[in-house]
Structure formats: C-alpha cells, structure tokens
N, C-alpha and C positions, 0 to 999 in steps of 0.2 A: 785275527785270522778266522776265527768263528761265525765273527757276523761278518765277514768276505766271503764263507762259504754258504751262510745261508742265504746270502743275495746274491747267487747265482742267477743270473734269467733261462728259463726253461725256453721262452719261445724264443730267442734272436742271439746273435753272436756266435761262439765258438761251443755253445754245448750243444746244440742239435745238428750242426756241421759233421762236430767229434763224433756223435753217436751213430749217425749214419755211415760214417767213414768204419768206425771199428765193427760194426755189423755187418755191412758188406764185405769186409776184408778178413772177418773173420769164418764165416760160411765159404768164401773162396776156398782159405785156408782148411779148412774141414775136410776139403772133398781130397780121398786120399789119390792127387796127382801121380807119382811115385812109385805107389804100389801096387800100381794097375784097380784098384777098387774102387775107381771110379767108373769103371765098365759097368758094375752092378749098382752102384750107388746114384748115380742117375737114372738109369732106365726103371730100379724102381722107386725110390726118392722123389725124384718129380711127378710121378701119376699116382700115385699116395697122396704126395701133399696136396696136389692137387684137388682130389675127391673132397679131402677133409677140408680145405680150402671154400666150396662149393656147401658142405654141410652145416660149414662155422657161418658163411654167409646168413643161410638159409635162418639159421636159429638166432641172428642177430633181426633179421628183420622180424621174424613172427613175434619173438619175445617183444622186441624194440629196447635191444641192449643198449645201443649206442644211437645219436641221434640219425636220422633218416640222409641229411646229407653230410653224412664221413667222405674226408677226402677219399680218391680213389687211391691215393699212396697205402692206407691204412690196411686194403685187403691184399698189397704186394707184400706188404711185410707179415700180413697173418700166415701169408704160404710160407713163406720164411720162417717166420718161426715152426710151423708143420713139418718142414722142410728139415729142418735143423734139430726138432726132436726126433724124426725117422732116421736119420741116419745117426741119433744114438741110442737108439734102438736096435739098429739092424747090426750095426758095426762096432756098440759096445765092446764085443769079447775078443773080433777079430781085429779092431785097429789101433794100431800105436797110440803110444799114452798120450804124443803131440796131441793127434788128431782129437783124441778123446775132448783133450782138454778146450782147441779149437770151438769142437761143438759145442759143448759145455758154455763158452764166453758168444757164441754164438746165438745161441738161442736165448741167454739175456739178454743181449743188445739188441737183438729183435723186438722180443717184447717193448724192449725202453723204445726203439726208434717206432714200436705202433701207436704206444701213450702219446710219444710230440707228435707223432702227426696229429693225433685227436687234438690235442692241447695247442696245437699253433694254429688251428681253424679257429678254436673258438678262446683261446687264453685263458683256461679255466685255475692254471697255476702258473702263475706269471713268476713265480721264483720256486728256489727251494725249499726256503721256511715259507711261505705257506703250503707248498704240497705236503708238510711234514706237519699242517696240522694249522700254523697262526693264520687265525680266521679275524684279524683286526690290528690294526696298529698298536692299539693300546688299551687291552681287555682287563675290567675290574670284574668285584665282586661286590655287592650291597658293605661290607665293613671297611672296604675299600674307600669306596665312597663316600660312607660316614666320615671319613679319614681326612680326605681331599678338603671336605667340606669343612670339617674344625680348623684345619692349615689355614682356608681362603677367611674365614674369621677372624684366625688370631693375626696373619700376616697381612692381610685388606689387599693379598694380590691373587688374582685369579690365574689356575695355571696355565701351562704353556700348549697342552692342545685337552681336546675332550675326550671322553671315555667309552668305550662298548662294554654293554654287560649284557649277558644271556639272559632272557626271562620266559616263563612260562604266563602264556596271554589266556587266563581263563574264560570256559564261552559259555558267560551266563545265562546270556540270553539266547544264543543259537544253538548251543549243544554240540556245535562242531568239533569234532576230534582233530586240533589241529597239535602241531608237535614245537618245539623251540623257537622262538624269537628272538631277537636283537634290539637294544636299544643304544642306539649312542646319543649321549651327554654335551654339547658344546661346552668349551670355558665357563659363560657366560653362567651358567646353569647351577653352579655349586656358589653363585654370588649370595652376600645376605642380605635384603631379605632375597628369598628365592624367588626369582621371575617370573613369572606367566607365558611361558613358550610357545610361538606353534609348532607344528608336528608335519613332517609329510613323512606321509606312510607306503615306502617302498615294496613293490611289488616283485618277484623274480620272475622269469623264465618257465620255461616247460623243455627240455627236465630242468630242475632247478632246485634252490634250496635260498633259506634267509643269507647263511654265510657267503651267498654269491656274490651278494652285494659291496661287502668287505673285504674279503680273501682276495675278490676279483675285477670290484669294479672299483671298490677304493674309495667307495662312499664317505667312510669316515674321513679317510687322511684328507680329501677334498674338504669337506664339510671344516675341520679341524685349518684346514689354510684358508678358507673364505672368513673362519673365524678371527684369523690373524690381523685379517682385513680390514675388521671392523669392530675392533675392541673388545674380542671374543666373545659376538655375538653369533650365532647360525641359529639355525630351528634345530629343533629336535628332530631325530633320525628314529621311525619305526620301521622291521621291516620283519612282517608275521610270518606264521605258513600258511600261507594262502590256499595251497592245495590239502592240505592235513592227511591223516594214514589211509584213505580208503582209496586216493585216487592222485595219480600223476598230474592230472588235468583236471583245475574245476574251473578254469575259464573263470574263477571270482563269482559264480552264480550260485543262488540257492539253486541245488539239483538234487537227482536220487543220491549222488555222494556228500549230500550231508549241507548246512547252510552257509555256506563262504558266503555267501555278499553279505549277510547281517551279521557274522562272524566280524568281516572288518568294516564294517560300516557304524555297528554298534558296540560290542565286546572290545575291540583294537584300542576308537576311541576313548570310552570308557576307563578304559584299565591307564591310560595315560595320564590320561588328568586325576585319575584317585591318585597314583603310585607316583607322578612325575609332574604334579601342578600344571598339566599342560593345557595350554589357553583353550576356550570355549567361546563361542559363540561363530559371527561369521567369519569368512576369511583366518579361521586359528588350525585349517586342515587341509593337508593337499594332498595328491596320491600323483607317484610318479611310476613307471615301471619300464621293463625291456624285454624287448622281442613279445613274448605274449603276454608278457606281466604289464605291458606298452598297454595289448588292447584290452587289459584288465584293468586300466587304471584309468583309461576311456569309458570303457561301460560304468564304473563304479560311480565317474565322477557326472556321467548323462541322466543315471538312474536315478543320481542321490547329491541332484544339487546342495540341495542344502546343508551338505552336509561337504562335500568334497566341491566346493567352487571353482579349485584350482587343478590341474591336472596337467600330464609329462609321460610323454608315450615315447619311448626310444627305441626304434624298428617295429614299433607294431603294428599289428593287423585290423584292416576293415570289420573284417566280422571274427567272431570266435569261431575256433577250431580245435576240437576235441582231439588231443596229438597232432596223430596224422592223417584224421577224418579230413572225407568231404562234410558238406555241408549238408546232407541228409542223414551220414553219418551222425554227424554232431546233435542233427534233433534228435534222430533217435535213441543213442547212447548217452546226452548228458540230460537235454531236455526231456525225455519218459515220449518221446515222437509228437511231442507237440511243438507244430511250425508255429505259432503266433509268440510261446516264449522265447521261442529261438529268436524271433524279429525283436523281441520285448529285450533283449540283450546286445544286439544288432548296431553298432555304431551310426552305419551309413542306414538302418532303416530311424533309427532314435534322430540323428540329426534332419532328416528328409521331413518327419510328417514332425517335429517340435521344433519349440524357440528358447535357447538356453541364454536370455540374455545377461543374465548374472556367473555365466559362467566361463574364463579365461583356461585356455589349450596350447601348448607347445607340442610340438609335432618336430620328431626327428629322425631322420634315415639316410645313409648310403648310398651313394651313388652307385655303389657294387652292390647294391642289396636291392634286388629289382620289385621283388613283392610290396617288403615295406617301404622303399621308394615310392610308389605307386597307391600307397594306403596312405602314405604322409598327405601329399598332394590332394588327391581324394577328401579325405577328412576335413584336410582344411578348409578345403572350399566349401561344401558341406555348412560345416562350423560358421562361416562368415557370412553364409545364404541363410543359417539358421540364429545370425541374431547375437550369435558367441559375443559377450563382452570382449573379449582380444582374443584374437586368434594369431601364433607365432609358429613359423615353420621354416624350417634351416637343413640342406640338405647336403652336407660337407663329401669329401673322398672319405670313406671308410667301405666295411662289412659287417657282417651280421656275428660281430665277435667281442669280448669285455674290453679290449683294447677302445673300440668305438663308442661303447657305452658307458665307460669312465668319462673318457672326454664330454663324450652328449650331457652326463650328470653334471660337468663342470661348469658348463658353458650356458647350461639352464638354471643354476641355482644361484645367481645374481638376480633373475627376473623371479623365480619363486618365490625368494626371501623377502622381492618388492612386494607381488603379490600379498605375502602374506601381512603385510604391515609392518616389517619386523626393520628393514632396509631400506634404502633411500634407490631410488629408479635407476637400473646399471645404465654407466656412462656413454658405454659400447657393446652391443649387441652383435654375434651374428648373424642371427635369426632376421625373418623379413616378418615385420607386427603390422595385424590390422586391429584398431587403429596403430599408427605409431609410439614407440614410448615416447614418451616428449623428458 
C-alpha cells in the first residue's frame, strides 16, 4: 500500500483532476452564501486579491522565482490562494466554523493546484516519492558499493540494475565552486576485473540541478534497461553542477562566475577515471544535456573536440543565453561585454567559421517547442556544412518538459553507446543520420 502511494503520478490521471476539483469547490464553499457575507466578502475579497495578485506577479518576475514561461493557469490560482487567505483574514471572527474551515482547505488546495500546474508544464515531480525526496532509482553509498562488489566476486553474477551515488567533484584545476554531483554505476561496472567505461557527462537545465536528471528525466532507470540489453553493459552516467553557487546560469563557460567549462572539461573528467577507472583516451567521453544544458553540451563539445567528440542536445539553443537575457544582455553579464567571447561560445558562429570533422552531434526537439525546434534544424545543417563526422537529428511530437527529455535520452543512448565504442550500431533509429548508420 506504501509503494501504491508513493507512485502516485503528480502530472496525469485522477490527482491533478481531484485537486483542482476540491479547490474550486472549496473557495465556492467559503464564500458565506447564507449569511448574507458575501455582500462584503467579494466587493472586498476580489480587489484585495487582486492588487496582491499583481504584486506576487511583479516579484516573481524581477526575482525570477519561477521560470519565465509559467502556465497562465498558475497566476488564476495565486489569486486564489490571495483570495482565500483574505477572506480568513477578514471573516475569521465573524464566520461560522463551516466556513472557517472551507477556507482553511481552500487555501491549501490552492496552493497544491498552483505546484501542478508548475509541474505538469514541465514534470519536474513525475510522482510522489520523488517529490518527497527519491532522487534515483537505486541510491548507494561508497560501502555500499564495496559491498555489491564482494557479492559480484563471490557469486560471478552481476546485479540486476546499477547504482546512483552522490559525490563531491573537486575543482583542482579550475577552482570552481561548484556544489553535488551524481554518478551512476551500470551492472557491468562492479564486474572483476573492473572495466574501463566510458562516461557521458550530463548536463541540466537553467534553473536546474544534477538531481534533475534522475528524480526527472530517469537517466538512470533508462541507462539500468539499456543495460539489461546488453549484458549489463551502459556507460557510466556523470552529471556535475555545471552552474556552481555563484550563479543560476554559466551557459558551461569560463566567465566572471567562476571556470565551468574547465571545471568539466578537466576536473569532471579527471575525478572519473581516478575514482571510477573511467576510460581515457578518444571516443571514452560524451556530453549530452537538455534545454540549455542542450546548448551547453554543444559549446563544450565544439570548443573541446578532443575531448568531448560525441555530444546530445535535447531542446537546445543556438546560442547561449544568460537566463532570460538577450544577446547583448548575455555578453555583457556572463562575457565581462566582450562580443568575440560571446561568438567564441556561439554554436552557430563555432560551426559557420570551423570544421569538426571528428566530431558526431544528435540534435533533438519538439514539435511544440518552436525555439529549440528551429535551433535543432539550424545546428544541424551547420554541423553537416561544417564537416561533422555524423551529424543526427529527430524531431518527434513533444515540448519543452522531462517528460520529452527522458524519452529524447532513451532514444539517443543506443547511438551514444555505439559512438562510444562500448555497443554495437542500434538496429533502428529515429533520428535522420548524416552519414547514415549502416
């Protein structure tokens, strides 16, 4: 009964139905029909909540509480909840205990119905254990591990999916202040002798976090059934903080906020292969990412062939974008107002004036996602005019939400795994490849 309540779905079925149902019905309920108070309780009730409605806006976009495009349902139910705390405010002493209580269940339902709407744009809690926290299928610890590993020795069987463990990625060489990481372990990984894995180094979002990856785009559980695949073999799963504590946005650039692109470009790798024997040389690295972490895992892998050959942008952008800067914005806030490093980061300028031809690109976006639609397309052509060893690009019905970019991770980590040397060339692709896989 337990794990039936904690796999609740937050976005679809009967719980966002329900919550909406009892918020509305409960606010109705509120307004004292009955006893004549609602003569006073709307005339002042709704131009109250209203103002404060207008205020809450106000301080959501200058802060940038919430991302820039919140559904517009999101600010019906802020008034609502404004709404539904004024009138237990006003009407506390004077109104029946019903009512009281009414507003009371009101103004939490509100609140819960303005989280789904946030969360069914973008599926940031796709249940209810992990909105309570499980940020992985199946989360170890280093004695954990040691553990798995003596088992897969004594018993010569490898288990049944892989492991996420949290790690601090120290930045020797950059100095970057950056904050918790994720690594997950395939099967294959705890075999003896221990294998030489490659690695793709997952990038998140803006806003965003490592956990996004797991909590919500289901990195691992994917990663862990591709493994089932193939004799529990995957790549190893990194996925840093790209943006570290100074700054929401580092677009992956060395900037005034500190060194992210030699952060994971050098320190990431690094720390993988001391700590997790993870393969070296060429083709043992790939970077994938979503929405901006898309056109972070672009720049990374244009700037620093040799090191990132392979690369996986899922909804990302042409060019970086500092939040929710324009583009002069963006040089002069991330860049110190210099236009040539701004271009020096620049996809479409990096593909236009070079030739990457050692370097393979999957490109993916939404149909309902008009920007990154239109940056996939872009890029890729680009990409194919600039030489790209393969250039892949697939642009299914979705939007710009982890629902879309779970699948996008699914549906490209048969061709990264070939990339990486580690699997044999998927059978069937979506994607349209130049060249073709054969």
């Amino acid at each position: 009964m337990r794990t039936l309540a904690l796999n609740i779905d937050l976005i679809t079925g009967w719980f966002p139905v329900t919550v909406v149902i009892v918020a509305l019905a409960s606010v109705i309920l509120s307004i004292g029909w009955h006893d004549g108070a609602w003569k006073w309780e709307l005339p002042i009730g709704i131009p109250i909540s209203f103002v404060l409605t207008v205020v809450t806006g106000l301080v959501i976009v200058v802060f940038e509480l919430v991302p820039a495009d919140v559904p517009v349902s999101f600010y019906l139910w802020v008034w609502l909840i404004w709404y539904s705390l004024t009138l237990i405010v006003l009407g506390w002493t004077r109104a029946h205990w019903l009512l009281r209580s009414f507003s009371v269940v009101a103004l939490l339902f509100c609140v819960l119905a303005a989280f789904t709407a946030i969360n069914q744009s973008y599926d940031y809690y796709p249940t209810l254990d992990r909105l309570l926290g499980k940020d992985a299928a199946n989360f170890a610890n280093l004695p954990a591990l040691r553990h798995i590993r003596d088992e897969v020795r004594q018993t010569r069987k490898l288990p049944t999916h892989g492991e996420t463990i949290a790690v601090t990625i120290p930045a020797t060489v950059s100095k970057f202040e950056a904050g918790q990481a994720f690594v997950y372990l395939p099967p294959i990984w705890f075999k003896n002798p221990e294998p030489q894995l490659p690695v793709i180094e997952l990038i998140a979002g803006v806003p965003g976090e490592p956990s996004d990856w797991t909590r919500a785009g289901y990195a691992d559980t994917t990663s862990t059934a591709f493994a089932r695949q193939h004799h529990g073999i995957a790549p190893i799963l990194v996925i840093p903080d790209n943006n570290g504590n100074l700054t929401q946005d580092s677009e992956c650039s060395n900037s005034v906020f500190g060194d992210a692109e030699t952060y994971l470009v050098k320190d990431v790798p690094n720390y993988m292969h001391a700590n997790f024997n993870a393969a070296v040389g060429k083709h043992a690295l790939a970077v994938a990412g979503l929405s901006a972490g898309g056109t972070c895992a672009t720049i990374l892998s244009l700037r620093n062939p040799a090191t990132f050959s392979i690369f996986a942008s899922y909804s990302g952008y042409a060019s970086p974008t500092y939040l929710d800067d324009d583009a002069q914005q963006t040089i002069a806030q991330l860049y110190g107002g210099s236009k040539a490093r701004y271009e020096a980061h620049n996809p479409v300028s990096l593909l236009k004036n070079g030739k990457f031809p050692g370097v393979a690109g999957w490109f993916t976006a939404g149909q309902q996602d008009p920007q990154p639609l239109d940056a996939a397309r872009q890029l890729a052509d680009l990409g194919v005019r600039a030489r790209m060893d393969q250039v892949c690009v697939t642009t299914p019905q979705g939007d710009h939400s982890f629902v879309f970019w779970s699948a996008a991770f699914k549906i490209s980590l048969p061709w990264l795994s070939w990339r990486l040397g580690l699997t044999s060339p998927p059978k069937v692709t979506p994607a349209k490849c130049t060249p073709p896989i054969h």
